[in-house]
N, C-alpha and C positions, 0 to 999 in steps of 0.2 A: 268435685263434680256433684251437682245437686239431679237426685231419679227423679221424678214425674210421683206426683203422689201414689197413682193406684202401682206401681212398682213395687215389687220386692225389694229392691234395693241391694247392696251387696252381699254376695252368699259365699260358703265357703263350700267345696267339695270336701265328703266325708269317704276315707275308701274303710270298707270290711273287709277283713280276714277271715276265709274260712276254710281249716283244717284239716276235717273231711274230707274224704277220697269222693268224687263225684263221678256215679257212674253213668254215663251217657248211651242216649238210644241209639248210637252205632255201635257200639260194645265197648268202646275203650273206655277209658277212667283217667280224668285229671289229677292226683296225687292232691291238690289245695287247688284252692280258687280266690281270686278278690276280685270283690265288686265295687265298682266306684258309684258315690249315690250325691243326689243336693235334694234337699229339704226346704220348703216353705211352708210357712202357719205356722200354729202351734198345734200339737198332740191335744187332744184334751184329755180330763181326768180318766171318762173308762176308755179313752180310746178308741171311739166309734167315728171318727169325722176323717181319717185317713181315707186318701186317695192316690192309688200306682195308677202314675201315666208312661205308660210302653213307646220306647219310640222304634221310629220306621228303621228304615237300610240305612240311612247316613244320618241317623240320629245319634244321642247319648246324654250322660245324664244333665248338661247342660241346659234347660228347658225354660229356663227364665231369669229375670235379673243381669246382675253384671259380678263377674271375679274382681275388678279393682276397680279404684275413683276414675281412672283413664279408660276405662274399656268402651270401644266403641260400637262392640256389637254386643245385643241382649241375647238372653238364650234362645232357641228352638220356638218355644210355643211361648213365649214373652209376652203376644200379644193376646194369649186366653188365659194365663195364671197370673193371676194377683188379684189385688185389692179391687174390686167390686167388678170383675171381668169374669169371666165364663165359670173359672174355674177361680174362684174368689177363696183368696187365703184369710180373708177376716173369716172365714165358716171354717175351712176344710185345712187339714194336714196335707201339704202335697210330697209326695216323695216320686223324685224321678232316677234311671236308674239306665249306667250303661252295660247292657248287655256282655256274658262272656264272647269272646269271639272278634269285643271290637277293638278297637283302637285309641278309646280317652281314658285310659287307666285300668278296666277292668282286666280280666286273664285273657290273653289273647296272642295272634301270631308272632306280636313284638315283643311279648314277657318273657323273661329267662324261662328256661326250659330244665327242670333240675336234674331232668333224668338224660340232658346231654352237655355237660359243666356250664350248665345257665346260661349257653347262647339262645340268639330269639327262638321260640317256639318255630316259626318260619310257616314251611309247608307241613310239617309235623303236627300243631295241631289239630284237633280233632275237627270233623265235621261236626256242626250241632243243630238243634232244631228247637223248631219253637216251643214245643215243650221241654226241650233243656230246660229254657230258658225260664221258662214257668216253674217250673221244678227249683230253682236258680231264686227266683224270687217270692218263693215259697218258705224257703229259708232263710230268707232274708225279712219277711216280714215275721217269722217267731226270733229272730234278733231283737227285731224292734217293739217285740211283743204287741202284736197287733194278728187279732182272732179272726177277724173280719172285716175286710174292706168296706170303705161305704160302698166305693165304686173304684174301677179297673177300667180306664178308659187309654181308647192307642187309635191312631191314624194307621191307615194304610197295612207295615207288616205289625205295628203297634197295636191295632185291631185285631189281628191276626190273634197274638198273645192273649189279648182280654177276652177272645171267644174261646180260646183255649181252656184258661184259666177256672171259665164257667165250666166245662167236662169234666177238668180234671180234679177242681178241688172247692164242687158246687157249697159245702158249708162255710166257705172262707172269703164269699164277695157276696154283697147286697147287690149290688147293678153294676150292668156290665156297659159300656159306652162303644159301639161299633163306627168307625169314622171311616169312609171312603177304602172297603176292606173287600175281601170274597172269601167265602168256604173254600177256596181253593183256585191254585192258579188254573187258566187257561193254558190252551196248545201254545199261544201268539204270547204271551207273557212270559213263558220258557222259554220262546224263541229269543224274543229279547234278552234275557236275561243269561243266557247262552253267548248270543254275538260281542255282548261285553265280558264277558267273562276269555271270549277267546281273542277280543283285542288285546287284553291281560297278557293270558298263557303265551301270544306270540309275538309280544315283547320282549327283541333278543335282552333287554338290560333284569329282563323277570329274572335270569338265571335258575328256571324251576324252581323256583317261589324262595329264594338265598338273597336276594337284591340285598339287605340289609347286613349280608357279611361282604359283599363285594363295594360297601357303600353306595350304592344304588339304588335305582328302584326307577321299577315301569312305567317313565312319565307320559309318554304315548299312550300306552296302551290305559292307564287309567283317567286320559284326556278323550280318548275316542269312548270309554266306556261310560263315562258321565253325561257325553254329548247325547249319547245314543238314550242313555235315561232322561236328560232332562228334558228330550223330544217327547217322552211319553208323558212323561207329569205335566206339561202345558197345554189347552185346547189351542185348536186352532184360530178361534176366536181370538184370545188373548196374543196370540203370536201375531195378528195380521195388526190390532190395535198395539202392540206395543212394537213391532217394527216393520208391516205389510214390507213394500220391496222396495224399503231405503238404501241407498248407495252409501258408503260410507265417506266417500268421495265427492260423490256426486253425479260420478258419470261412469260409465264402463271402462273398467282397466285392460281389458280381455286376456287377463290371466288366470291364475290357480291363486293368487293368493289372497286375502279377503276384501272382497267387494259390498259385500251388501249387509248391514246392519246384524241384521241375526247370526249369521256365519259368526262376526268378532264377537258377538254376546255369547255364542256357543262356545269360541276357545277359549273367552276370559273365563269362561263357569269352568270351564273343563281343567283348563291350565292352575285354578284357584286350589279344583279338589284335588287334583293329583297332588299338591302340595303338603294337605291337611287329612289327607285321610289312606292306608295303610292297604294296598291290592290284595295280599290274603285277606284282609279281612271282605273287603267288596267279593272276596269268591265266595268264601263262607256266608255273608247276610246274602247274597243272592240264592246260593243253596237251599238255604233256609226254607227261603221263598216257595220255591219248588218244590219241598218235602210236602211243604203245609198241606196234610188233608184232614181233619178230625174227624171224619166219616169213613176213614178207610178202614179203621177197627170194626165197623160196625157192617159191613159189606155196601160201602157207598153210601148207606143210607143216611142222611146230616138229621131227617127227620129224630132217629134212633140216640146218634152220639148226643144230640141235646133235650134226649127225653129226661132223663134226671138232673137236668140244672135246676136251681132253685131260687135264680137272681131274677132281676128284673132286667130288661134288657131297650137300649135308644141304639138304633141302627140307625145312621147317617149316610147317605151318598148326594153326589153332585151333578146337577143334570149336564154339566160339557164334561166331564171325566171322562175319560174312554180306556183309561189304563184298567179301571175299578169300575167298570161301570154299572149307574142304576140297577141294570137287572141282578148286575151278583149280588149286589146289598140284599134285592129284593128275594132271593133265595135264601137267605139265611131267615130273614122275616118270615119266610110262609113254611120256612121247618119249622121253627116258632110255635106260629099259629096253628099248624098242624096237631103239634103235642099241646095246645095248649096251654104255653107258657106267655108271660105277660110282656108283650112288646110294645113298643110306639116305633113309629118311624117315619122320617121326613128328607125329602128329596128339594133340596134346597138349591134355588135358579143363582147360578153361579157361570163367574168368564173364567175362573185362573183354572181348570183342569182337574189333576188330581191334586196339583199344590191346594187349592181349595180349603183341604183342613187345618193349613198353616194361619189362612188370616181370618182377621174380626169379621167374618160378614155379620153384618147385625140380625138377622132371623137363626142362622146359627150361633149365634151366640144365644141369645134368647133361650132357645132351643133347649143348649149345652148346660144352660144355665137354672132353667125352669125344672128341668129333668133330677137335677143333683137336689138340690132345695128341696122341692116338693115328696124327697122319697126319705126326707131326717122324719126321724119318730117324733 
């Protein structure tokens, strides 16, 4: 199979081994950890051109390129990393990176478990958060011996991370890259993130989170809990343009079972993920979700937690997102400006929602691109 020039072209996943007892902000302690990571570019000599791209809830370190000559899908964000794209590997080291907690190789509810004869971790393991997870790839960039990020850039809860990142370990990123994020969830976002969570839990095959010793596993329940996400990541815009109230038929069946266009797009999505991706782990990254406040140290205040960053910071939102919407970008921006620290920010006319920061749109690209370039010494 011959990639497209500006491609990365085949890459290999690298997993880390680390040793280290990992002590977590809920109290417990991982005994070891591995992280699974893929790399594009090249390092250069002093090491200054590295770039950690964080991914969202149903992300990992797949993020671009292809595993073998036959593969038919590219990674994650395939269409902004590589060769003269957003996030251009002729300049920059990219290193992408799956999260503890999830599901493509890192430590997580599927890994053996040492301290019970190495069956899956299950419901046993820990709750983590996004400064786990920072803390996580903190350590992972003194592996790779790398001082200081150019930039730390994530979508959504990937965002989440790289604002983190700037609080927690402000001499270790030059720019921070904020994409379709918030300081913190809403009431309506934990609502959400709830109702999937409890399609989960009241899936009789969950077996209180054992499915994988009973051979099982929650195919309902993590079909209604994708469904219920992937309503929020699409505008309405984009749903009425890619299926308004098409029949799949044609005509009215007048029954329960699928009628109308979006219905069957919703269970093929839904049906696809429940296949590919691990229901503790979708309880965990939604948790996640909901911990996230970096202001809650500081009594609310976001102005305060991001008075001593020292990065430079691009905050991205999408004007039809409604899961992440405009105004919460714009609250991270005028904590910002408040302490005065150095921000840019741009609100980019966009149909697909919060999916948005998956494709090329050409102003955010631009954008994404102008941003990284313009801040090399």
């Amino acid at each position: 199979m011959s990639f497209a020039s500006d491609s990365v072209g085949l890459v290999t996943p690298q997993k880390f081994n680390f040793e280290q007892p990992l002590l977590l902000e809920c109290g417990r302690t991982l005994p070891r950890f591995e992280l699974m990571v893929e790399t594009y570019g090249t390092l250069n000599t002093d090491k200054s051109n590295a770039i950690l791209v964080c991914h969202a809830l149903s992300g990992h370190h797949h993020a671009a390129g292809y595993h073998h000559a036959d593969d038919k899908k590219a990674g994650w964000w395939d269409e902004c990393i590589g060769k003269g794209k957003a996030i251009d590997t002729h300049t920059f080291f990219v290193v992408a990176i799956n999260n503890i907690g999830g599901c493509h190789g890192s430590t997580g509810p599927t890994s053996p478990n040492p301290e019970n004869d190495h069956r899956p971790y299950g419901p046993d393991f820990p709750l983590v958060t996004v400064r786990d997870w920072v803390k996580t790839q903190k350590m992972l960039s003194e592996r790779l011996g790398i001082d200081v990020w150019h930039a730390i850039i994530g979508g959504s809860l990937g965002g989440m991370q790289a604002l983190q990142w700037s609080v927690d370990y402000p001499d270790a990123i030059k720019n921070c890259v904020v994409i379709a994020s918030a300081p913190k969830l809403t009431a309506q976002n934990i609502a959400f993130n709830e109702v999937a969570r409890q399609s989960i839990l009241s899936d009789p095959d969950f077996y209180h989170g054992r499915y994988l010793e009973h051979d099982s596993y929650p195919k309902r329940g993590l079909i209604l809990a994708r469904m219920v996400g992937h309503i929020t990541y699409l505008s309405e815009e984009a749903m009425k343009q890619k299926f308004g109230r098409d029949l799949k038929s044609g005509k009215f069946m007048y029954g329960f079972d699928v009628e109308f266009q979006v219905e069957s797009y919703l269970r093929y999505q839904g049906e696809q993920f429940s296949r590919n991706f691990d229901a503790n782990t979708y309880l965990i990254m939604t948790k996640a979700l909901d911990y996230f406040d970096p202001a809650r140290e500081f009594d609310g205040d976001l102005t305060q937690a991001l008075a001593h960053t020292q990065c430079r910071f691009l905050v991205i939102s999408f004007t039809t997102d409604w899961r992440f919407a405009p105004s919460r970008s714009q609250e991270i921006v005028n904590a910002l400006i408040s302490t005065h620290k150095p921000v840019s920010y741009m609100d980019i006319e966009a149909e697909q929602g919060h999916d948005s920061f998956l494709f090329p749109i050409p102003l955010y690209v631009k954008t994404l691109n102008n941003f990284l370039t313009s801040s090399q010494d």
